[in-house]
C-alpha positions as CSV (number, residue, x, y, z in Angstrom):
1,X,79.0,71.1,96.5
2,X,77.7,67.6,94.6
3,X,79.3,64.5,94.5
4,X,82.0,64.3,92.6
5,X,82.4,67.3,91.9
6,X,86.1,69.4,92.2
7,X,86.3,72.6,94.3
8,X,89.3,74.7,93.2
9,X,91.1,76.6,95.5
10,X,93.9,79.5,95.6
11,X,95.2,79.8,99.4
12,X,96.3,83.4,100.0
13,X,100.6,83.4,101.0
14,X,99.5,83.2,104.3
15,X,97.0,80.7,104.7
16,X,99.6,78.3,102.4
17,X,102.0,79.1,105.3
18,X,99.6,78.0,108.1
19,X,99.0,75.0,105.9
20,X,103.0,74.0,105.5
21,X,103.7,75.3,109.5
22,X,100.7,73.2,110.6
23,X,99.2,76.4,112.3
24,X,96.3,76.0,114.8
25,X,95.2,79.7,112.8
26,X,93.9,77.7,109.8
27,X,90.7,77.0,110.9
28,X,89.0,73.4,110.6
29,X,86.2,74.3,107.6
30,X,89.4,76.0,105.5
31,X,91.7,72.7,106.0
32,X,89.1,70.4,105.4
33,X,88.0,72.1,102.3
34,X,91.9,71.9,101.7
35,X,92.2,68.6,102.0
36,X,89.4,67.7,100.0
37,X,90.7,70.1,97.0
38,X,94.1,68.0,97.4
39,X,92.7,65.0,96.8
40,X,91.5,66.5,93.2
41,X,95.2,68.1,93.1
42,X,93.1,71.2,92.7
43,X,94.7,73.5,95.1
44,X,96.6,76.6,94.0
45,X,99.1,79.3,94.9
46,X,100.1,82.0,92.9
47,X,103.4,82.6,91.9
48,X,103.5,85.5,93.9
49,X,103.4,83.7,96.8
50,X,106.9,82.5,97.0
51,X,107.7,86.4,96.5
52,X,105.7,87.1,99.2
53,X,107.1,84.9,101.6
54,X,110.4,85.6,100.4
55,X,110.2,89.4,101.4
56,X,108.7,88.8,104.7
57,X,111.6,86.7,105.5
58,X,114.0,89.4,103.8
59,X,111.7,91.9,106.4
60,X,112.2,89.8,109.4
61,X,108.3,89.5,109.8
62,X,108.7,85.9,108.9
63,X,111.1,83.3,110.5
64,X,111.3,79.7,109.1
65,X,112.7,76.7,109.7
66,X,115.0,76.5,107.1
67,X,116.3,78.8,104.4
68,X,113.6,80.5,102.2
69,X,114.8,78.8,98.8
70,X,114.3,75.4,100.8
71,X,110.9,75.7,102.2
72,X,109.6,77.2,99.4
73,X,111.0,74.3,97.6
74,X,109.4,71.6,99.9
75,X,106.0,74.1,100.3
76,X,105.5,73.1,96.6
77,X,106.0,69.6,96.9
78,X,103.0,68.8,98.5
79,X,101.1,66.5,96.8
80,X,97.7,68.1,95.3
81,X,99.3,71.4,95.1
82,X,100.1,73.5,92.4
83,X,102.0,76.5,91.7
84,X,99.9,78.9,89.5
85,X,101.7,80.9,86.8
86,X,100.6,84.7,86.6
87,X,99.5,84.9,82.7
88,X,99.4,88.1,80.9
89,X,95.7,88.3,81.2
90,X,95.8,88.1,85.0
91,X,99.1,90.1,85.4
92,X,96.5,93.0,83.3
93,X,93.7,92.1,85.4
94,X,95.2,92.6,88.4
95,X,95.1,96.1,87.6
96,X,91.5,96.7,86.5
97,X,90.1,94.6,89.2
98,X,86.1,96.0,90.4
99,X,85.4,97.5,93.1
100,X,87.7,98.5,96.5
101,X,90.8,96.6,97.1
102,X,93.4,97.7,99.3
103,X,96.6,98.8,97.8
104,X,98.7,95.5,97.9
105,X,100.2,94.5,94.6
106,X,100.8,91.0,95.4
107,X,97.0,91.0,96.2
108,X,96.0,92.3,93.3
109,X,97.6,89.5,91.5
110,X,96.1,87.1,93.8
111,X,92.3,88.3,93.5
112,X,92.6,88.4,89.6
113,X,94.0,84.6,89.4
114,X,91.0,83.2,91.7
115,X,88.8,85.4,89.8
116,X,90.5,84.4,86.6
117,X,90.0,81.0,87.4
118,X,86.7,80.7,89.2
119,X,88.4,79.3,92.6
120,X,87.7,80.0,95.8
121,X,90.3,81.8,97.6
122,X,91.2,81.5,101.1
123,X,92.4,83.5,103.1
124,X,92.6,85.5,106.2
125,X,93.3,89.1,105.2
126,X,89.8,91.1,106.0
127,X,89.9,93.3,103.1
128,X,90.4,90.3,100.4
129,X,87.3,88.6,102.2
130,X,84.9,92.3,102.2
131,X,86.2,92.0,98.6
132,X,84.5,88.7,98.3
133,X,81.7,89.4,100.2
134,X,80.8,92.2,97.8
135,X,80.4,89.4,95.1
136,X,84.2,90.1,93.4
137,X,84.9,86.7,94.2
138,X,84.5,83.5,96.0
139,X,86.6,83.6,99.3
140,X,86.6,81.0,102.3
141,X,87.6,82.9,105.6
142,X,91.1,80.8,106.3
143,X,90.3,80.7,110.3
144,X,87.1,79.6,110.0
């Protein structure tokens, strides 16, 4: 990357909770290149995220430390950060994507809006980072 110039970024639901819980699982390459994105307010999540973490709360595979509407709330506060809206042309997208990808809507949404936009995503899942690694998209591995 040159000088000056902006990486963006689109952190998968759960690397975007590791970033707001301060997890030791996001890795010190994906917060730095986090951090640096912020400073550009050129980091993204997709509004599928808060749907995401929504239902894993609803699931009990999540617990927070407040109520869902609240931390979602404060999650999208952070300076540097922006929510991303799912257009028409992504939402379509999402389901003509290339290539294997597993069967997770909210993934498929995800995938098309970094691809849409030419950002990097990060993130943890293995199958969205074999998707990037099979040229689909840029991905950054979120525990490196």
């Amino acid at each position: 990357m040159g000088s000056g110039q902006v990486s963006l970024v689109l952190l998968d639901t759960q690397a975007w909770i590791w970033l707001l819980n301060g997890s030791a699982r996001l890795g010190a390459k994906a917060r730095k290149a986090i951090q640096r994105s912020m400073a550009e307010e050129a980091v993204l999540v997709s509004a599928i995220s808060p749907w995401e973490v929504a239902m894993l709360v609803s699931k009990g595979r999540l617990v927070l430390d407040r109520d869902v509407g609240e931390w979602v709330k404060t999650a999208l506060s952070l300076p540097g950060l922006r929510l991303e809206p799912i257009s028409p042309e992504v939402a379509v997208t999402s389901t003509r994507l290339p290539g294997i990808i597993h069967s997770d809507p909210a993934d498929h949404m995800i995938a098309a809006t970094a691809r849409h936009l030419g950002a990097t995503l990060i993130t943890a899942d293995g199958l969205l980072l074999d998707y990037g690694k099979a040229g689909h998209m840029k991905t950054l591995n979120a525990e490196q």
